[in-house]
C-alpha positions in Angstrom: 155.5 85.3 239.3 155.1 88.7 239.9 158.1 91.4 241.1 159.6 94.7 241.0 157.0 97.2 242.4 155.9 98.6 245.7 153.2 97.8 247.9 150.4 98.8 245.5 146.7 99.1 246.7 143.6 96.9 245.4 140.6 98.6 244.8 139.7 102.4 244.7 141.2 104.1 247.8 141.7 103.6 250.7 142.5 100.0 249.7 144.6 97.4 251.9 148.2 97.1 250.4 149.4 94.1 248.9 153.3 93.7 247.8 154.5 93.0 244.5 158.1 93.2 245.1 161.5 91.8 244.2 160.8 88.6 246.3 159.3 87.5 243.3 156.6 86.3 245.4 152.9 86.6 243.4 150.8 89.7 244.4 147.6 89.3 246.2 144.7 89.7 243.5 143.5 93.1 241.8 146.9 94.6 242.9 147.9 98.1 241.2 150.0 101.3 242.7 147.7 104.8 243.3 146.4 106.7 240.6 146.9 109.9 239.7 145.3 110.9 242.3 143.8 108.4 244.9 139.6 108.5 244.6 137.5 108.1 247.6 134.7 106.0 246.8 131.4 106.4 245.1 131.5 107.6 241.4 131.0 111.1 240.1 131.7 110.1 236.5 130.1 109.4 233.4 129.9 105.8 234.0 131.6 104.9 230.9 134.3 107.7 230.6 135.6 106.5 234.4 137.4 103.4 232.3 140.0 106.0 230.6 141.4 107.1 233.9 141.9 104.0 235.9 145.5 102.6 236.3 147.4 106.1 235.9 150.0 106.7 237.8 151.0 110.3 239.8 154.0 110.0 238.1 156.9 106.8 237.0 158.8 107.0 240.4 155.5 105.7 242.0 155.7 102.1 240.4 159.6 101.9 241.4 159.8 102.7 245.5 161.2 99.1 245.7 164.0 99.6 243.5 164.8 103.2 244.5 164.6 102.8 248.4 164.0 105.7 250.1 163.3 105.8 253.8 160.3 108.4 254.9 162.1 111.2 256.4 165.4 111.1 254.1 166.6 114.1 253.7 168.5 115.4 250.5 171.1 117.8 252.4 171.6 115.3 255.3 172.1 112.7 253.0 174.7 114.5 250.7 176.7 115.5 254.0 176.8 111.3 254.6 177.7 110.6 251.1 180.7 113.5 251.3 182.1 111.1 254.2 180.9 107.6 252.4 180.9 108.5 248.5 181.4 105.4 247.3 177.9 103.9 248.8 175.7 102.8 246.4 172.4 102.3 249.1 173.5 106.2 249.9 173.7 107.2 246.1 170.5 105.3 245.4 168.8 107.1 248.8 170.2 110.9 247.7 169.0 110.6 244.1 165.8 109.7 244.9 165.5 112.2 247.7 166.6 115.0 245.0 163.9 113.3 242.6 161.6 114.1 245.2 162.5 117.6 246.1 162.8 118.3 242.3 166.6 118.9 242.4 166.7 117.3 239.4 171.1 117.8 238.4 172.0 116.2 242.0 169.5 113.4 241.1 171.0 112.5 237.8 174.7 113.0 239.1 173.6 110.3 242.0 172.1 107.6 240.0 175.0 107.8 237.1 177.6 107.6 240.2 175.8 104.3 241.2 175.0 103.1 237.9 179.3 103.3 237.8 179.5 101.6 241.3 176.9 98.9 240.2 176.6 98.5 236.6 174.6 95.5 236.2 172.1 96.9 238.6 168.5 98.2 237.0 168.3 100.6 240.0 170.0 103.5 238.4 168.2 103.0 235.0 165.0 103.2 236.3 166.2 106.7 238.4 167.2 108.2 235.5 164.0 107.2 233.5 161.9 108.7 236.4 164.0 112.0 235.9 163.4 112.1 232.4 159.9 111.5 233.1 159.8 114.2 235.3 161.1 116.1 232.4 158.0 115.4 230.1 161.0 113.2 228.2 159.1 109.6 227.8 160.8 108.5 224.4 164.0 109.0 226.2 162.2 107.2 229.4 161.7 104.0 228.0 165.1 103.2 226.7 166.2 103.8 229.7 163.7 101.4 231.2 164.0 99.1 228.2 168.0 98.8 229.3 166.8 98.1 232.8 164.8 95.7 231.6 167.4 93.6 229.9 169.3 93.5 233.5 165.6 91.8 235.1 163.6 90.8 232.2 161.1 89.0 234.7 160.0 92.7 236.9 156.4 93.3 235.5 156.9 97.0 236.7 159.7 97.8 234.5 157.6 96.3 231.8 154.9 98.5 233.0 156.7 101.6 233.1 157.8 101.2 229.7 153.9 100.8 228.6 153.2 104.0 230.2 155.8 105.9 228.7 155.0 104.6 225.3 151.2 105.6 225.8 151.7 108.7 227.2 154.0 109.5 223.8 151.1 108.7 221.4 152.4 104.9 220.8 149.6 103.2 221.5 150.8 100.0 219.6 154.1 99.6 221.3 152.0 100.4 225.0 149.7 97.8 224.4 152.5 94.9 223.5 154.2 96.3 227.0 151.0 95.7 229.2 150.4 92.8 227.9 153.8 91.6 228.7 153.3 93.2 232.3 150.2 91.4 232.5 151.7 88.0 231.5 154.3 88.5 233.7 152.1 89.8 236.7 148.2 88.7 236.3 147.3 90.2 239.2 148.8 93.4 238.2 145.2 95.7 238.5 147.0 98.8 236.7 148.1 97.2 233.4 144.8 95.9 233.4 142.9 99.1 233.6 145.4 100.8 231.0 144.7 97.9 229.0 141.1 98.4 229.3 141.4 102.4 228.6 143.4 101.7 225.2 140.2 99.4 223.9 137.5 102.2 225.3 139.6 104.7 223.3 139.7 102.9 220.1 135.8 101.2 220.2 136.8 98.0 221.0 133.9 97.6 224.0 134.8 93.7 224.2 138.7 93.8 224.4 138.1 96.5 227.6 135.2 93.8 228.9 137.7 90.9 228.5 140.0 92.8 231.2 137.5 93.9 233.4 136.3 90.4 233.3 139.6 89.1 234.3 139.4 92.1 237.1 135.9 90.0 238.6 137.9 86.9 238.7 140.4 88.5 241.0 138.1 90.3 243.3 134.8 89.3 243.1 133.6 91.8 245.5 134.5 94.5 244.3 131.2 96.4 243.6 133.0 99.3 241.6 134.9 96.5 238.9 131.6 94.4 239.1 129.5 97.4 237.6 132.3 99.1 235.6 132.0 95.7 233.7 128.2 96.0 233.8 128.3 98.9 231.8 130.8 97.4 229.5 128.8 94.8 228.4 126.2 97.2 228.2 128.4 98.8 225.6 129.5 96.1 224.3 125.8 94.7 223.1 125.7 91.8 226.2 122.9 92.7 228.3 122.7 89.0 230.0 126.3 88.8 230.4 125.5 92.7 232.1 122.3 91.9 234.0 125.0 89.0 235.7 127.2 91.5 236.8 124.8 94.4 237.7 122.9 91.4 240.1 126.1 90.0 241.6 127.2 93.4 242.5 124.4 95.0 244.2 124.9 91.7 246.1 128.0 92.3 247.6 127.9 93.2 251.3 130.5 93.5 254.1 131.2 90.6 256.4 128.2 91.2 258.8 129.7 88.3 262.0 126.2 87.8 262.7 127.2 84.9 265.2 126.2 85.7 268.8 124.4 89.0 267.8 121.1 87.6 269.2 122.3 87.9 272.6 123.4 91.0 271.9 120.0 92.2 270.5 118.1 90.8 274.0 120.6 92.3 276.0 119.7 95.7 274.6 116.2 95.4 274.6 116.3 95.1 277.9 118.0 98.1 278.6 121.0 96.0 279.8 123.7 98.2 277.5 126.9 97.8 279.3 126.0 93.8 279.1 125.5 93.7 275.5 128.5 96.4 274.7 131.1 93.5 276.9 129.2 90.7 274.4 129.7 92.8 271.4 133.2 93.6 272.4 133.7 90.2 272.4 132.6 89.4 268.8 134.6 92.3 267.4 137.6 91.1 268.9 136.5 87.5 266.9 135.8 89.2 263.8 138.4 92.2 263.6 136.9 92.6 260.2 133.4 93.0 260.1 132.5 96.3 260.2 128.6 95.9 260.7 129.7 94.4 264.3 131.7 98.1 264.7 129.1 100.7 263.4 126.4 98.4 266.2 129.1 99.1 268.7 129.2 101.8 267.9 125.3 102.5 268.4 125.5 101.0 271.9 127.9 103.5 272.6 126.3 106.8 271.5 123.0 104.9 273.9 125.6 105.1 276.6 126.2 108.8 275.7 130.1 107.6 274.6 131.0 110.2 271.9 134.6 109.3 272.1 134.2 105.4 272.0 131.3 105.5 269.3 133.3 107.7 267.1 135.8 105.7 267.4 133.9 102.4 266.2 132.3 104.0 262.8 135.8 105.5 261.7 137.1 101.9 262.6 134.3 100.6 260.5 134.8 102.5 257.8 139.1 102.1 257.7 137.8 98.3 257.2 135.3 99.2 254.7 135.4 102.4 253.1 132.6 102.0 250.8 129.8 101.3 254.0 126.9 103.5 253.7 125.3 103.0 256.5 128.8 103.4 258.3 129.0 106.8 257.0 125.4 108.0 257.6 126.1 107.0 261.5 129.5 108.7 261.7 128.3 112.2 259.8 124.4 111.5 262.0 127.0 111.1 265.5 129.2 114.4 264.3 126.0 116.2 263.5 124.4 115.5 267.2 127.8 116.7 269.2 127.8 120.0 266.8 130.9 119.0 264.5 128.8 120.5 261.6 132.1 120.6 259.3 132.7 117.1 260.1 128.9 116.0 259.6 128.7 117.7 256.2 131.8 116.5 254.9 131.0 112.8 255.8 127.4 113.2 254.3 128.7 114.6 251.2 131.1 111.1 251.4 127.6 109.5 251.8 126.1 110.9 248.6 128.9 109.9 246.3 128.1 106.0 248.1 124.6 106.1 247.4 125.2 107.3 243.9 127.1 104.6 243.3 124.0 102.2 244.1 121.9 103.8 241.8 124.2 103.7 239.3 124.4 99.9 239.6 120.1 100.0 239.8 120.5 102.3 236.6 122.6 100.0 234.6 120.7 96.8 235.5 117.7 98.9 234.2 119.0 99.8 230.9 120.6 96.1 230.5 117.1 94.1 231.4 115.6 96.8 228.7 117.9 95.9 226.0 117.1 92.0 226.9 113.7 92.7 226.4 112.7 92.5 230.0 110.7 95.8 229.8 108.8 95.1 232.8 111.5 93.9 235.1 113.0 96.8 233.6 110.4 99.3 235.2 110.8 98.1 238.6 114.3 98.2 238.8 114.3 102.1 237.3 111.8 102.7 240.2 114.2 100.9 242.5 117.1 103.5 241.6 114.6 106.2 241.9 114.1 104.8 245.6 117.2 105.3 246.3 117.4 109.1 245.1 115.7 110.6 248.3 119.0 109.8 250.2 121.1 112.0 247.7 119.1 115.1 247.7 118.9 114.9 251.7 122.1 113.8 251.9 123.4 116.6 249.6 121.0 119.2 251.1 122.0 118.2 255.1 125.9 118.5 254.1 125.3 122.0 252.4 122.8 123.0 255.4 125.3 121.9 258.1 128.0 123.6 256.3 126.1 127.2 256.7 124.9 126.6 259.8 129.1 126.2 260.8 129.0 129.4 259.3 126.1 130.4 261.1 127.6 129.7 264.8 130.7 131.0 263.6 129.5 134.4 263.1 127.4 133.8 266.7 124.5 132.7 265.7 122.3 130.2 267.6 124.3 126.6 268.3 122.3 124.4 266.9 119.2 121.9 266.7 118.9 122.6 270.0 117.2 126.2 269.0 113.4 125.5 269.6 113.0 127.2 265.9 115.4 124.8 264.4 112.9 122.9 261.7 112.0 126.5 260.5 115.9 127.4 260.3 116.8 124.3 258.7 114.1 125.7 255.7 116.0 128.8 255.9 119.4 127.4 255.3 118.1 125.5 252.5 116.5 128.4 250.7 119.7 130.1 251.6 121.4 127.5 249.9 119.2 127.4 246.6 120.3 131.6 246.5 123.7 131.3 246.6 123.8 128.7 244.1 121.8 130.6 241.9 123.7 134.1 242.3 126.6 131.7 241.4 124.9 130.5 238.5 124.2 134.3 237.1 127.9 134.5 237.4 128.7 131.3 236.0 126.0 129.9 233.8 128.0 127.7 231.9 129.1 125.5 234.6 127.5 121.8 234.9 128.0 120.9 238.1 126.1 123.6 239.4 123.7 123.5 238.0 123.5 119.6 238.2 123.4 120.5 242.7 121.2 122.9 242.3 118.4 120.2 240.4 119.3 118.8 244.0 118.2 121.2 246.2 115.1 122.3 244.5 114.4 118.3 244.4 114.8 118.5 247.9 112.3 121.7 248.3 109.1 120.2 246.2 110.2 122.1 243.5 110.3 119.0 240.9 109.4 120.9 237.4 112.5 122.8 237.9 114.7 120.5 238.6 114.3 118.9 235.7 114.7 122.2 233.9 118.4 122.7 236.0 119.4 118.9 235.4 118.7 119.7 231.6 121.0 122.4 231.8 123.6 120.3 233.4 123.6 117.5 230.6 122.8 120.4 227.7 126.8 121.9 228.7 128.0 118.5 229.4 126.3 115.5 227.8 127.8 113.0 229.3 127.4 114.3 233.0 125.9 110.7 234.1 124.9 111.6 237.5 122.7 114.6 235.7 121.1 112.1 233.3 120.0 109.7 236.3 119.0 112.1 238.2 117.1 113.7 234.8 115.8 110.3 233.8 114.7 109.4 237.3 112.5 113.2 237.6 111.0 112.5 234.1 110.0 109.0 235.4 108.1 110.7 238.5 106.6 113.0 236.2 105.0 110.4 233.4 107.3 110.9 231.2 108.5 107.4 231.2 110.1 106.7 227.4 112.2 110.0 227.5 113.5 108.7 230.8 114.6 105.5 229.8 116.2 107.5 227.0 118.4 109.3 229.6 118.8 106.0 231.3 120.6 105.0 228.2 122.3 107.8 227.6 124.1 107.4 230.9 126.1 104.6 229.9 126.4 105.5 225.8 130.0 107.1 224.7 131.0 108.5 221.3 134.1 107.9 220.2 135.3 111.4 220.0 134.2 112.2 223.4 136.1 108.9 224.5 139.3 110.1 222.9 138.9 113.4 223.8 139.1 112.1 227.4 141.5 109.7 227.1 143.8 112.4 225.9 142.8 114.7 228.7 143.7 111.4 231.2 146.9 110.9 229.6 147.8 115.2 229.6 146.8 114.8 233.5 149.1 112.3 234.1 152.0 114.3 232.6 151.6 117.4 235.6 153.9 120.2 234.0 152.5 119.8 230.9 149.0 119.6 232.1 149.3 123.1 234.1 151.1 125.0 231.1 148.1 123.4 229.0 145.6 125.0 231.2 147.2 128.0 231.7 147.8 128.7 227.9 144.0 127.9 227.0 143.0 130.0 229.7 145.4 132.8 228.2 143.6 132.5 225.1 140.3 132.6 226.8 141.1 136.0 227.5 142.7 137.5 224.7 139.4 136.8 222.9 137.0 138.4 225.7 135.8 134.8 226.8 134.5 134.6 230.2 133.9 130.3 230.5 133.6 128.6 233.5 136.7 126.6 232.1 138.4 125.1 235.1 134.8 124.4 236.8 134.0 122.0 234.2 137.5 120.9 233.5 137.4 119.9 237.1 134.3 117.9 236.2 136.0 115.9 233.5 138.9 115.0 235.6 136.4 113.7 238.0 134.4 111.5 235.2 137.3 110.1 234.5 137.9 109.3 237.6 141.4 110.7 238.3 140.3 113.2 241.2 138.5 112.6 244.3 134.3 113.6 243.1 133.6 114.1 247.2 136.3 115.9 247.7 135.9 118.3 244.9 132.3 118.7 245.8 133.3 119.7 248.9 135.4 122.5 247.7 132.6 123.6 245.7 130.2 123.9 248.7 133.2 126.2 250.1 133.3 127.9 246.9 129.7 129.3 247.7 130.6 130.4 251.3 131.3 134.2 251.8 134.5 135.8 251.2 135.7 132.2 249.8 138.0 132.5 246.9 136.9 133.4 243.4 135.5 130.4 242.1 138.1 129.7 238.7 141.1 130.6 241.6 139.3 127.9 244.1 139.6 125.4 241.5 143.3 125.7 241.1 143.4 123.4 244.3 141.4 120.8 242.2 143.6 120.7 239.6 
């Protein structure tokens, strides 16, 4: 039975919480606590490297809000002032160390928890206090005796045993981290984080199976999870299993949300005959039978921008997406509705949301691709390489409409004209693009070293006509960082449209290939993330001797790219900061990116 941690979150975020608490009571399936950093949807990573970052925590206190309960707006001083009139509380003690933990008053903390570790001494709330302060220290040998103490007070909390896996990997014992996850996982199945730790420790060492057997275990759980459905795709890829990969690939690309489609053919005649506030009461009436299924919001939703209902209507696509955050065509119809009432921020933002999504199916179209051609299935292979290539369109207009929108913000800003409703609009739309492609490229002269923009640049000139060199800017993309995945596909599918069909499957393949060192190399960078002091004093120190030797790199731009191929910081969001990057008087790009990291 599964116990001991807080209300952790299935899925990539914004999940639905499930508890896995002290009642003892079993978790719902795929449960885990946030990541380093919670990822919005759609992939940005190497398809293969995103493994090594899954199941990391922001830091140890995370996995124990159970044990150290803290209410929401506790507040250190207020709280010392109750304990100087009830100091013999242990719920206060428990409450002011863990506000101090928070506040980084690190003393008060450890005086609290010892106080109540006196008070309560066959309690494992204290311990596991005083193992996040050491945590918070960088101290994880010292970490996981304390935990391993706690543990001998509740032998049957899988997040103890968890916590004690972490600290042992993030120490280098990668032995002794294994034996603990697999004890939180046999005492927790469900327990989604020890899993994908589990799964990062076999990527790092080679073992392609051993990280497939958990992800398989993953499917189980949540079968409709597209992003664990492919993630095992490409394992078994990996792994040399193209059926058991073609299985998965198929299964997920599948997966749709819960349409309701009961009663929508009334609906449907209603509106065809122009009889909207009819079928809106009908539709009404579904959604409040199928709470949900978001399909039955986003139409809402397009009955009531027909009524002219922009506050309604918006209303129904956030609502559809708060149920599904991974619905494309939910968050095409919000950023199209925010881009026809002039939020152009809002528009391009939610586009840019859009592109990650639709990346994510071509990965999935990519990977059944490359499986069917290592089955031998080299025609069926074909068609589904030209099926991801269908796809592409949508990124590169997607891409190009959230950068466009984003200038033309700029544009009214600085009292321009106000929008599409300009009679000359198609002709400024080509305008913003070009303007687009130049700032990308001044930022390239300045920064020619850095992947990602040249990998968004390949975009726009895609989007322009302007094929033969965007294969040339995608090359440059994977030549600085070869296991840029979204540059390959995008590569492999430009070289397909161009005859050059063997060197695209070659880049096909490449997207989901990993050499060891690069996979160690990443794991370590997961692991150093994880670990926040040390990480910034690491960056800060390489960047130090950057300069001392007269090296100009676009260090933090592409550091920020690894973190997001690992999957440990949000790809649309930092996508989004780099469209901002380009905007005038916007930060220097290397000081823009400390908000990324």
């Amino acid at each position: 039975m599964c116990g001991g941690g807080p209300a952790i979150s299935p899925g990539r975020a914004p999940r639905t919480s499930g508890p896995c608490g002290s009642t003892r009571t079993c978790s719902p399936p795929g449960s885990r606590w946030l990541r380093c950093r919670p990822a919005t949807a759609g992939r940005v990573m190497s398809y293969l490297l995103e493994v090594l970052g899954r199941g990391l925590l922001v830091d140890l206190r995370t996995a124990y809000a159970r044990q150290m309960p803290a209410l929401p707006d506790d507040d250190a001083d207020a709280l010392a002032e109750r304990l100087a009139a009830s100091p013999t509380s242990y719920d206060l003690l428990m409450r002011f160390g863990a506000a101090c933990l928070h506040a980084v008053r690190l003393r008060e903390a450890q005086s609290a928890f010892e106080r109540a570790r006196a008070l309560q001494p066959d309690a494992p709330g204290p311990l596991l206090g005083m193992a996040c302060l050491c945590d918070e220290l960088g101290q994880f040998e010292r970490a996981a005796n304390l935990l391993e103490l706690a543990q001998e007070l509740d032998p049957g909390d899988p997040a103890i045993a968890f916590g004690i896996a972490f600290c042992h990997e993030r120490r280098g014992a990668r032995a002794a981290a294994r034996a603990a996850y697999q004890q939180a996982v046999a005492l927790c199945p469900e327990l989604r984080n020890a899993r994908e730790r589990l799964a990062a420790l076999a990527v790092a060492e080679g073992d392609w199976d051993a990280a497939a057997a958990q992800y398989a275990e993953l499917v189980e759980q949540l079968p409709d999870d597209v992003d664990v459905l492919t993630l095992l795709g490409h394992l078994y890829v990996r792994a040399g299993r193209p059926r058991d990969a073609i299985d998965c690939y198929q299964q997920a690309l599948l997966v749709e949300p819960d349409s309701g489609e009961d009663g929508l053919g009334r609906v449907d005649r209603l509106a065809a005959e122009g009889a909207l506030e009819d079928a809106v009461r009908q539709l009404e009436t579904l959604v409040e039978s199928n709470p949900g299924a978001a399909p039955l919001r986003v139409q809402l939703g397009d009955l009531y921008v027909k009524l002219g209902d922009d506050v309604r209507a918006l209303a129904e696509y956030q609502t559809a997406l708060a149920t599904q955050p991974n619905f494309l065509e939910a968050t095409v119809k919000l950023g199209t509705h925010h881009m026809r009432q002039g939020r152009f921020v809002d528009a391009a933002v939610t586009f840019n949301r859009a592109v990650e999504l639709n990346d994510r199916l071509i990965a999935a179209f990519a990977g059944l691709g490359v499986a069917q051609h290592a089955a031998g299935h080299t025609r069926e292979s074909l068609a589904t390489f030209d099926l991801a290539a269908s796809l592409e369109p949508s990124t590169t207009l997607l891409f190009s409409e959230a950068l466009r929108l984003r200038l033309q913000a700029e544009e009214r800003a600085a009292g321009g004209p106000p929008g599409d409703d300009d009679p000359h609009h198609a002709l400024r739309h080509d305008a913003l693009l070009r303007e687009a492609v130049r700032r990308h490229e001044q930022a390239l002269h300045n920064t020619p070293n850095h992947a990602d923009l040249h990998y968004r640049h390949g975009l726009l000139l895609r989007q322009l006509g302007r094929h033969e060199e965007a294969i040339q800017a995608f090359r440059h993309a994977v030549a600085i960082n070869p296991h840029y995945a979204k540059a390959l596909v995008k590569l492999a599918i430009s070289l397909k449209e161009s005859g050059a069909t063997e060197e695209a499957i070659t880049c096909f393949q490449r997207a989901l290939e990993l050499h060891p060192r690069f996979a160690d190399v990443h794991y370590q960078l997961g692991l150093l993330f994880a670990q926040r002091n040390c990480f910034e004093l690491a960056v800060e120190e390489f960047e130090r001797a950057l300069a001392d030797r007269g090296i100009s790199a676009s260090f933090r731009a592409n550091l920020a790219e690894s973190l997001r191929q690992i999957g440990v910081v949000d790809g649309a969001g930092t996508t989004w900061q780099a469209i901002e990057d380009l905007l005038p008087g916007a930060h220097d790009l290397l000081a823009a990116r400390e908000a990324v990291l």
